[in-house]
N, C-alpha and C positions, 0 to 999 in steps of 0.2 A: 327758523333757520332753513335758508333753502337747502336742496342736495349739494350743489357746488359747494357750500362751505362747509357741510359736512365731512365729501369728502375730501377736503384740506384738511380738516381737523384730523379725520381717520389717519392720513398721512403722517400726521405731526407726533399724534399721542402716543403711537408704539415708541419712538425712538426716546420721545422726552423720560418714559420709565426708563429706559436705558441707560442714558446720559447721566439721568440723575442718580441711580444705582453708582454708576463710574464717578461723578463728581464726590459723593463721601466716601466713597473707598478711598479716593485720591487724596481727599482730605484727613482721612482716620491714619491712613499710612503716611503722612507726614508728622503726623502729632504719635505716633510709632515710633518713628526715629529720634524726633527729638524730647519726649515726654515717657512714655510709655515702658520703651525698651530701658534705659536707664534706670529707672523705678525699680523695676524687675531684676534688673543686674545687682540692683543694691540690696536686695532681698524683701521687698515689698511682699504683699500676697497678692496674688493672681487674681484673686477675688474681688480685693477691693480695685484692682486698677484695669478688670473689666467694669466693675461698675461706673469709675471716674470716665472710661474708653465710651458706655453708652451714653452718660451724661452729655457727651459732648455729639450724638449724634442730632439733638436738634439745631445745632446753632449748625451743622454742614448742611441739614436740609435746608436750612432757610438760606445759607447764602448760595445753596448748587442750585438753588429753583429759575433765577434767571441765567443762568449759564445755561445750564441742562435745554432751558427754552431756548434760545438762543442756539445752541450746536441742533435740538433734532427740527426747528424750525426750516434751518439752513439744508440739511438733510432734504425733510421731506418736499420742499418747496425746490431743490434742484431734482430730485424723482422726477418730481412733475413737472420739468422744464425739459429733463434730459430725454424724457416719456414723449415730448411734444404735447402733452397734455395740456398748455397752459395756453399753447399754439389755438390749441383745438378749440379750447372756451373762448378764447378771445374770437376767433373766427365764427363759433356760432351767437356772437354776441353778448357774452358776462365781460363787461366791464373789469379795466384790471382794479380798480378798487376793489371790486370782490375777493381779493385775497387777501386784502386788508383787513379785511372788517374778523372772520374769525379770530387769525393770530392773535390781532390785539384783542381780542373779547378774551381770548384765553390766556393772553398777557396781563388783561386788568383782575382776571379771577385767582392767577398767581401772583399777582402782586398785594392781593389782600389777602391772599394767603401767608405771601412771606410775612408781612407787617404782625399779624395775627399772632404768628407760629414764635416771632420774637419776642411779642409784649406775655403771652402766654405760655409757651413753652422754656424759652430760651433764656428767660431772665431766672425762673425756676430754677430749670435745672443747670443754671452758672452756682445759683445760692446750696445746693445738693452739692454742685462740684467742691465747693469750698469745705463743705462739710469730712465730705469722703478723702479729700486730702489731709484734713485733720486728723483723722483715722490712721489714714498709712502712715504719718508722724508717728501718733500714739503707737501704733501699732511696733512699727521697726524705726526706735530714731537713725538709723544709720542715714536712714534714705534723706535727711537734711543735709548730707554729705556731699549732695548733686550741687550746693552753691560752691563747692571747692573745683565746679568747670566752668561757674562763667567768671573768665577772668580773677580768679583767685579772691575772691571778694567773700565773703562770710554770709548766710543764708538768714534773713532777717524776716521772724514768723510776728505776728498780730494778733492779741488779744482782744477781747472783749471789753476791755478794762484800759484801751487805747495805750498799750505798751509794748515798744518796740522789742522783739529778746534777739539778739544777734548771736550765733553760735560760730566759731571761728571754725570750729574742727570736730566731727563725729565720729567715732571709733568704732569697731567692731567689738559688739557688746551693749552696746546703745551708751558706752559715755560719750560726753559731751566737754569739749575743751573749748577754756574762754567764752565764758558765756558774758552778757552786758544785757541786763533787762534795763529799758528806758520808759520812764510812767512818761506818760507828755501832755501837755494843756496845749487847748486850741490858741495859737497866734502869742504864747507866752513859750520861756523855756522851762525847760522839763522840770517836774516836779520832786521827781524820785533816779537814782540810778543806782541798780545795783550789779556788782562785779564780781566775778567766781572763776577760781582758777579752772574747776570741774563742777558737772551734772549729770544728772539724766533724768529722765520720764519715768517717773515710779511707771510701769505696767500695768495695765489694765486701771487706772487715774487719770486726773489731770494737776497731779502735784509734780511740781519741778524740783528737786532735790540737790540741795548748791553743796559745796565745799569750798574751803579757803576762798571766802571772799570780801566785800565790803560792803556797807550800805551808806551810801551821800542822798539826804535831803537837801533842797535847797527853796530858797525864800527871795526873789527878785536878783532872780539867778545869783543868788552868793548862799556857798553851802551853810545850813544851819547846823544839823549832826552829823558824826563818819563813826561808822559803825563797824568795826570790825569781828567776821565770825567764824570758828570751825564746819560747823553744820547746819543747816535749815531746810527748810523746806518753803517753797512758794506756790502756793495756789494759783492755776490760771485759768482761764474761762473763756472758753471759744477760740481755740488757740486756730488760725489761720494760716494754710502754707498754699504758695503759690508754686510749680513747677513748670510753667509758660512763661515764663519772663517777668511775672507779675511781681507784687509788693505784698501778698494775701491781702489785698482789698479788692472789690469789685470793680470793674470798668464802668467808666459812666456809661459808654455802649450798652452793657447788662444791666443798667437802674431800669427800673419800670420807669415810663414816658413820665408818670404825675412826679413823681421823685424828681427826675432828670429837670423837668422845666422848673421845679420848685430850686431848685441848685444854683441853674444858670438864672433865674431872675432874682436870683437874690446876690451872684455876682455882677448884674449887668447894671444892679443901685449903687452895690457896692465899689462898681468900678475897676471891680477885678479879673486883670486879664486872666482867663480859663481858656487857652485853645482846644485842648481835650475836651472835655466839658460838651463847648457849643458844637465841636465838630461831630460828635457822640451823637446832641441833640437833632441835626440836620443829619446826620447817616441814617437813624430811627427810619425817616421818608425817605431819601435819596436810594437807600441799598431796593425796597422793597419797588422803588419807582423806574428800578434798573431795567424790570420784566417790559415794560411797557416799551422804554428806549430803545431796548436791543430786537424785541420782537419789529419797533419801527425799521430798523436797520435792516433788518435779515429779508422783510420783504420787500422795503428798497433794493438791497439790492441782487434778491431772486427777479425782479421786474428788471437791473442792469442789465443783469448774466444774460436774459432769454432776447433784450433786443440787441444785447452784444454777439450775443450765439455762441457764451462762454461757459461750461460747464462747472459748477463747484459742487464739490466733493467731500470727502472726511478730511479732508487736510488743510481746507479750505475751514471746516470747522473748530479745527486743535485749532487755528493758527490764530482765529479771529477769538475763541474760548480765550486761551493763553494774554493776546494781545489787551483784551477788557482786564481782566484778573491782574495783568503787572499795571494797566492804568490804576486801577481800581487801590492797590498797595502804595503805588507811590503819592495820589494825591492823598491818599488817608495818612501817609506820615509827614505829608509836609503841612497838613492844616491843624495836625496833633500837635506838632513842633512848633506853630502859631509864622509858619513860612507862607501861609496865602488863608486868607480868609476862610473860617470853618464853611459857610453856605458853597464858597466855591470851592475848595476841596471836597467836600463831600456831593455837590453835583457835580462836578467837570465831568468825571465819566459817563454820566447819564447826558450829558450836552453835547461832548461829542459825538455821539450816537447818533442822538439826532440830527445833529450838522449834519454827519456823513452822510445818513440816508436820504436829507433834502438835499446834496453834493450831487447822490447818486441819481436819485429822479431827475433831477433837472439833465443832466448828462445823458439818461436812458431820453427823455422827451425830447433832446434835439438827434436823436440817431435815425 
């Protein structure tokens, strides 16, 4: 690598630790407000919901790594416009593709980084996260409580044993009012339901402890026995709670890739539309292929700015961060939602990037 792209690089690396420092703090303080802090209102321990708070710091590196690129990119490449520095090289003959070639070399090295950090870290420690949530259940049931805030809807945990248990109401004390465990078979109705006026989590177990309740088996959905009881107790296994909006089961975004494509080709015989699913399986490349697009972008148009003789700045960089991040959000819930194509929902944002910046070139070449 010659000096000139060195010093681009030198430019670029200080602010990218920066950015990227500021992208998961940005991120951890969102999942704060709506995960975190409530947890802890409801008497969680501290303990376990810094653990769940670390767990989730790989999945912010891996999506702040093209952002973070992308804002100190723009940063240090206006430096050295605003510097006249880029004046300078061109005048003594470096070609403006020389600016090119670093960024994106350090765009392709974070981009396999991010891919890496997902199939590696990030599906990990989603499987950890699941775990550490079943903990702070065990631990204080009160904290199932939080499904009595979205929309008064009942908080419905996941077993091991593919059994829905829906609790209506958590008390202080850890009982548990209205409880409904549902056994379920794949693509048949449920097997088992059983119903309880009251519960709780024996402490330090995983027995569920009913009162006044009922037990209905059923057989080509017409109940076979109804079982009415004072007292029981219910064994469960791997019991699953989700406090992000989930269902305690994993995102197909967090399957490992060999999992993931084994899922979606075995929907794609079967003919079953999954928009989630494929959109999962095309984000896996498109997020991690973002570093590349946006580094395209930033020195498109650091090459605009300097034959415009426009200056950009930090503000210039929140604006174009923020602008990716709300694309990035709305094509990911419309291709979820099966409202456009998973491949093109999950790359639009990396297309238009590059639109722009072949937009911007061609505009910088006729100035």
């Amino acid at each position: 690598m010659k000096r000139f792209e060195r010093y681009v690089l030198a430019e670029v690396l200080p602010p990218l630790a920066g950015a990227l420092a500021v992208v998961i703090v940005l991120l951890l303080l969102a999942l704060l407000q709506a995960v975190f802090a409530p947890l802890l209102a409801k008497g969680a321990s501290p303990l376990l919901v810094a653990r769940l708070a670390a767990l989730n710091i790989p999945e912010a590196l891996a999506q702040g790594l093209p952002i973070a690129l992308m804002f100190a990119a723009l940063l240090g490449l206006s430096r050295l416009a605003a510097d006249s520095e880029i004046k300078a090289a061109l005048a003594s003959g470096v070609p403006a593709s020389r600016l090119f070639r670093p960024v994106l070399l350090l765009a392709g090295l974070i981009a396999l980084l991010a891919f890496g950090m997902n199939e590696l870290l990030v599906t990990r420690a989603k499987v950890q996260a699941q775990s550490v949530q079943r903990e702070i259940v065990l631990d204080n049931p009160r904290v199932i409580g939080l499904g009595e805030t979205r929309g008064g809807q009942s908080l419905v945990l996941r077993d091991a044993l593919n059994r829905a248990i829906s609790v209506g109401e958590a008390l202080p004390g850890g009982e548990l009012r209205d409880l409904r465990i549902v056994t379920m078979q794949t693509g048949q109705p449920p097997r088992e339901v059983i119903t309880a006026r009251r519960g709780r989590l024996r402490p330090g177990s995983n027995v569920l402890e009913l009162e006044d309740g009922r037990r209905v088996t059923f057989q080509d959905a017409r109940p076979v026995t109804v079982l009415t009881f004072t007292r029981g107790t219910l064994p469960v296994q791997d019991v699953q709670a989700s406090f992000d909006g989930g269902q305690g089961t994993l995102k197909p975004i967090y399957l490992p890739l060999p999992e993931l494509l084994a899922r979606t080709n075995a929907y794609r015989q079967q003919h079953v539309p999954a928009p989630a699913d494929f959109t999962a399986l095309h984000r896996k490349f498109a997020e991690p292929l973002a570093a590349l697009a946006l580094a395209f972008f930033v020195v498109s148009l650091a090459v605009f700015a300097f034959r415009s003789g426009q200056n950009l700045g930090v503000v210039w960089a929140l604006l174009l961060s923020f602008a990716y991040y709300a694309t990035w959000s709305v094509f990911k819930v419309m291709g979820e939602n099966g409202a456009l194509p998973p491949a093109l929902a999950a790359y639009a944002p990396d297309l238009i990037a590059v639109l722009a910046g072949l937009v911007l070139l061609w505009w910088a070449g006729r100035r």
